[in-house]
C-alpha positions in Angstrom: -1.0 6.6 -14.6 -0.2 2.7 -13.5 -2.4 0.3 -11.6 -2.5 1.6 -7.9 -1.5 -0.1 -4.3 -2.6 1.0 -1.6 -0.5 1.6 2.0 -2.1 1.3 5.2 -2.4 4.7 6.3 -4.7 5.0 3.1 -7.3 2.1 4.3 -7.2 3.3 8.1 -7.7 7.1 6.3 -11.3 5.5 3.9 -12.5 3.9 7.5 -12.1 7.2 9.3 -14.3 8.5 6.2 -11.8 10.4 5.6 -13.8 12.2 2.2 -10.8 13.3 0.1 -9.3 10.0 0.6 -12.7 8.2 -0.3 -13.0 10.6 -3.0 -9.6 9.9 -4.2 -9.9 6.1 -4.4 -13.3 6.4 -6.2 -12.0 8.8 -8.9 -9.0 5.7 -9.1 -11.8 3.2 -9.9 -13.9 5.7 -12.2 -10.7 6.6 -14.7 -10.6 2.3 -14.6 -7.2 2.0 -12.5 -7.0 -1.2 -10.6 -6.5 -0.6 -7.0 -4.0 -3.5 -5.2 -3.1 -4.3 -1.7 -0.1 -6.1 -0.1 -0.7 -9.2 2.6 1.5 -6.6 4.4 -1.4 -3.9 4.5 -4.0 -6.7 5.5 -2.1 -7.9 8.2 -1.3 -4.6 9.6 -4.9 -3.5 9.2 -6.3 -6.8 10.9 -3.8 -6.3 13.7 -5.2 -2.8 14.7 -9.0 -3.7 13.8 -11.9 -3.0 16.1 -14.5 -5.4 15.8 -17.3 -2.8 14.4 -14.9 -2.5 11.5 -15.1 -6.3 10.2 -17.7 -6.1 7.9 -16.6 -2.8 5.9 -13.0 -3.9 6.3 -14.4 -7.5 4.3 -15.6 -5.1 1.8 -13.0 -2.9 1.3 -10.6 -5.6 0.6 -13.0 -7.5 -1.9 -13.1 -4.3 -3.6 -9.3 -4.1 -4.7 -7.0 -7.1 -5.6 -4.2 -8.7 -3.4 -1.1 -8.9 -4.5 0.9 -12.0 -3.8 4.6 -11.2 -1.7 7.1 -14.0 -4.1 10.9 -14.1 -4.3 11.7 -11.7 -6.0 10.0 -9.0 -4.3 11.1 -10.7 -1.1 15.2 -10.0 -3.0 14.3 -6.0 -3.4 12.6 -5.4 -0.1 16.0 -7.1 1.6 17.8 -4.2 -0.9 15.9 -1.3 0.1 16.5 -2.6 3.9 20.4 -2.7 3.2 19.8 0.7 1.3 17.5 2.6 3.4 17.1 1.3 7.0 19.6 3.2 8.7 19.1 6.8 7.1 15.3 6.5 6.8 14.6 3.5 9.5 13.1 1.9 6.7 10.8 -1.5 8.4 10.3 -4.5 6.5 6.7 -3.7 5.7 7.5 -0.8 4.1 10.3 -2.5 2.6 8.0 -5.1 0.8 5.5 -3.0 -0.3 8.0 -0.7 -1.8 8.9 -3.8 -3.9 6.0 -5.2 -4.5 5.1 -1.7 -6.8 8.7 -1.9 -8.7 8.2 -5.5 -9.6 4.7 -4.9 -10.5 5.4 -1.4 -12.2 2.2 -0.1 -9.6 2.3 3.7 -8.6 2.3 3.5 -4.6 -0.7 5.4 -2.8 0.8 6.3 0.7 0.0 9.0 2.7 4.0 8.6 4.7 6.1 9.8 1.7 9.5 9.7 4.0 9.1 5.9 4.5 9.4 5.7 0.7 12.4 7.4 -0.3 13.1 4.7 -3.1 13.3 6.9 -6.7 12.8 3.5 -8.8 9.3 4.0 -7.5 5.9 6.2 -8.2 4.2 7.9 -5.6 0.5 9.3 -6.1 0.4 13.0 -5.6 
């Protein structure tokens, strides 16, 4: 398996202590994947963040590796929006971190499989 990066609903999921995704994302780092997030997730975790959550939020984040949103991703997420936003109201977020793991060749870890219904991408089972 590829280099993994993370959606949202998996980081809110790990600070629910949600255990099987905890468990999941710790078997990830153990087999020596590399676990990624978009400036997308951050921003979308920061904007629903209480403020008990700031310190193991810092940490989670410093744990896995950003990935940086450029042109070219920026070019494939405005495909998948011509593509897929009317039969799947596809949103830009999910748009750009769809393209962020084809340009990166990263297997997606999402937990919302029908805002993903790209096949040039991998989805964690």
């Amino acid at each position: 398996m590829q280099d993994v990066l993370i959606d949202s609903d998996v980081v809110i999921e790990w600070l629910r202590g949600n255990q099987k995704i905890v468990d999941r994302l710790l078997e990830l780092k153990r087999s020596g994947k590399l676990i990624f997030y978009s400036p997308v997730t951050k921003a979308e975790i920061f904007h629903g963040l209480r403020p008990d959550e700031e310190k193991i939020t810092a940490d989670f984040f410093q744990a896995c590796s950003p990935i940086p949103i450029d042109d070219e991703i920026g070019e494939k997420a405005g495909r998948y929006l011509a593509q897929y936003h009317k039969s799947h109201s596809l949103a830009l977020g999910d748009a750009l971190i769809a393209a962020t793991c084809c340009q990166h060749k990263l297997t997606l870890f999402s937990l919302n499989r029908k805002h993903y219904p790209m096949s040039d991408i991998r989805k964690l089972l």
